[in-house]
C-alpha positions, 0 to 999 in steps of 0.5 A: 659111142661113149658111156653115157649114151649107152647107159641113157639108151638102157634107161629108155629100154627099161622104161619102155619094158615097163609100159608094155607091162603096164599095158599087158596087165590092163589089156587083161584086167579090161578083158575080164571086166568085159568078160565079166559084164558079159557074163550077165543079163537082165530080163524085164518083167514082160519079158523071156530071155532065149539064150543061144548057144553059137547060135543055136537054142539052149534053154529060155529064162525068165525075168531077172538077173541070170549068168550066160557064157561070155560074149561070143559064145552065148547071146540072149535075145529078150521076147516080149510075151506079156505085152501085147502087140497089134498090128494095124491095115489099112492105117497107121497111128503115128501118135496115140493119145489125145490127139492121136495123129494118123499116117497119110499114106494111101494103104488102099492095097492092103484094105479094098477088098471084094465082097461077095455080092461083087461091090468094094469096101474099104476095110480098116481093121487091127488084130491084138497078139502075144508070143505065146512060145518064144522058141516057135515064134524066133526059129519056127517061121522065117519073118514072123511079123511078116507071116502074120501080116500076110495069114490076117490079110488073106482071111480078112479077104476070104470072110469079107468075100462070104457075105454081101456089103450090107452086112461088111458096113452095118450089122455084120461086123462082129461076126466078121471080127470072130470069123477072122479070129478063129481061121487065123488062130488056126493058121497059126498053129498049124504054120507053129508061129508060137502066136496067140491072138487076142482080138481082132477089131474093124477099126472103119469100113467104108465103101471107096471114095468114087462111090460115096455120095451114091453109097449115102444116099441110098443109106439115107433113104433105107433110114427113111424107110426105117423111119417110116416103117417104125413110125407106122408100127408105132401108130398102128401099136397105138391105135389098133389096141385101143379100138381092139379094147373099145371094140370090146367095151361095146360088145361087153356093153351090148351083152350086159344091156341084153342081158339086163333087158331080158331079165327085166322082161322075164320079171314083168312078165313074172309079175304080170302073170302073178298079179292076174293070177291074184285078179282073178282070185280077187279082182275088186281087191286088187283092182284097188290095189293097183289104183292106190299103187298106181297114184302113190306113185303118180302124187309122189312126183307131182310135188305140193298141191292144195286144194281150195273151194271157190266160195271160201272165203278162208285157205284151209290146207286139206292134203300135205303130202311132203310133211310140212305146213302149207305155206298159203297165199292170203287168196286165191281162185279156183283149184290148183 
């Protein structure tokens, strides 16, 4: 080997050294970066970071920007507690909006349930919850969702199995939706899932297919009792209050045309037995008395009368009883 080739060989060794180097420094510069970035996280506004250390809990952030260990000694695992979570049975939502889409699987499993008047019916319902403890609902139960799932399924079951298919349907919903609040809250606590829930809501209860038609024809014929029942009411709220009142008016009439008539007769009578005593004081004078009364009342109805002599050859008015002049026919016979 001669001297030029022993020196090219040196060259390539010098120039490989510094490409090792090169990449020594880039590896570490790389290597802090990544430790570096990994020194930081953000946590959203509904959101608490629970930071563990080789797997095990340390502390809980809130939202913002915070400092961990490098990677692979602390991680962070983000808990939404101020969203609101649901979770559906007997359904699923594929899409919600407008046009929300449904899943058309059969969830039949999870929604028939008995009721305790031994009949089916097809419960759909959702329940809405938050993460009240982030470090009870990650490390105190295994599968909290899970959990979750089977506690609402089991007292959904236990509070439609009290009460008859009547009330399941129509008028009993809300009082079922709070029963089943309560004993799951409950649950939840004493298995410290760290679970708040919000509101349990019966989405559809139906009773299953095989027995809808006879299931709706019986609801069809209990509206049309209601039906008749309230039209009943309604005619008989119309009628017996109106004969109640013209019951009274009568009686009220009767009594009032008692009352008068009796009046009217202890006056007569009153009158009567003043005028006999005043006959018997005066009888001539009073007898005239009631003569001329007598006819004051009998000329005052009978209207004009002219009196005429037969042999008269001219009409002289003798009586004007109402005040005005005779109007006098130029002749006339006899009397009128």
């Amino acid at each position: 080997m001669d001297f030029k080739e022993i020196k090219l060989d040196r060259g390539w060794l010098d120039r490989l050294g510094g490409l090792r180097a090169r990449a020594s420094r880039l590896a570490a510069l790389l290597a802090a970066l990544i430790l570096l970035f990994s020194s930081w996280f953000t946590v959203g506004p509904e959101e608490v970071g629970v930071v563990l250390r080789f797997g095990a809990y340390t502390r809980k952030v809130e939202s913002g920007l915070h400092f961990k260990l490098p990677y692979g000694v602390e991680s962070v695992i983000k808990v939404p507690v101020e969203r609101q979570l649901k979770e559906e049975f007997g359904f699923r939502t594929l899409k919600a909006g407008v046009n929300t889409e449904y899943s058309a699987e059969d969830f039949t499993e999870e929604s028939l349930m008995m009721t305790g008047d031994l009949n089916l019916a097809d419960v759909e319902w959702i329940i809405q919850y938050r993460v009240a403890d982030p470090y009870k609902y990650l490390f105190r139960v295994r599968e909290p969702g899970a959990t979750l799932r089977d506690m609402t399924e089991a007292s959904m079951a236990r509070v439609v199995g009290d009460r008859s298919v009547n009330e399941v349907l129509t008028v009993g919903r809300q009082e079922i939706c709070l029963a089943v609040e309560e004993e799951l809250q409950v649950l939840c606590t004493q298995y410290e899932t760290g679970i708040k829930i919000e509101q349990v809501v019966l989405q559809d209860v139906n009773p299953p297919d095989p027995v809808k038609p006879a299931f709706n024809a019986v609801n069809e014929a209990q509206q049309e009792r209601e039906k008749l029942i309230n039209e009943a009411r309604s005619e008989y709220n119309r009628v017996i209050p109106r004969a109640a009142g013209e019951a009274d008016q009568t009686v009220q009439q009767a009594e009032g045309y008692a009352t008068d008539r009796v009046n009217r007769s202890l006056g007569e009578a009153a009158r009567f037995s003043s005028l006999y005593a005043e006959y018997q004081r005066a009888p001539e004078v009073t007898r005239t008395r009631l003569y001329l009364e007598g006819m004051k009342d009998v000329l005052a109805k009978s209207g004009r009368k002219v009196v005429l002599d037969e042999d008269a050859k001219g009409l002289l008015p003798l009586m004007l009883f109402d005040g005005r002049a005779a109007e006098l026919p130029a002749a006339t016979g006899g009397a009128k």
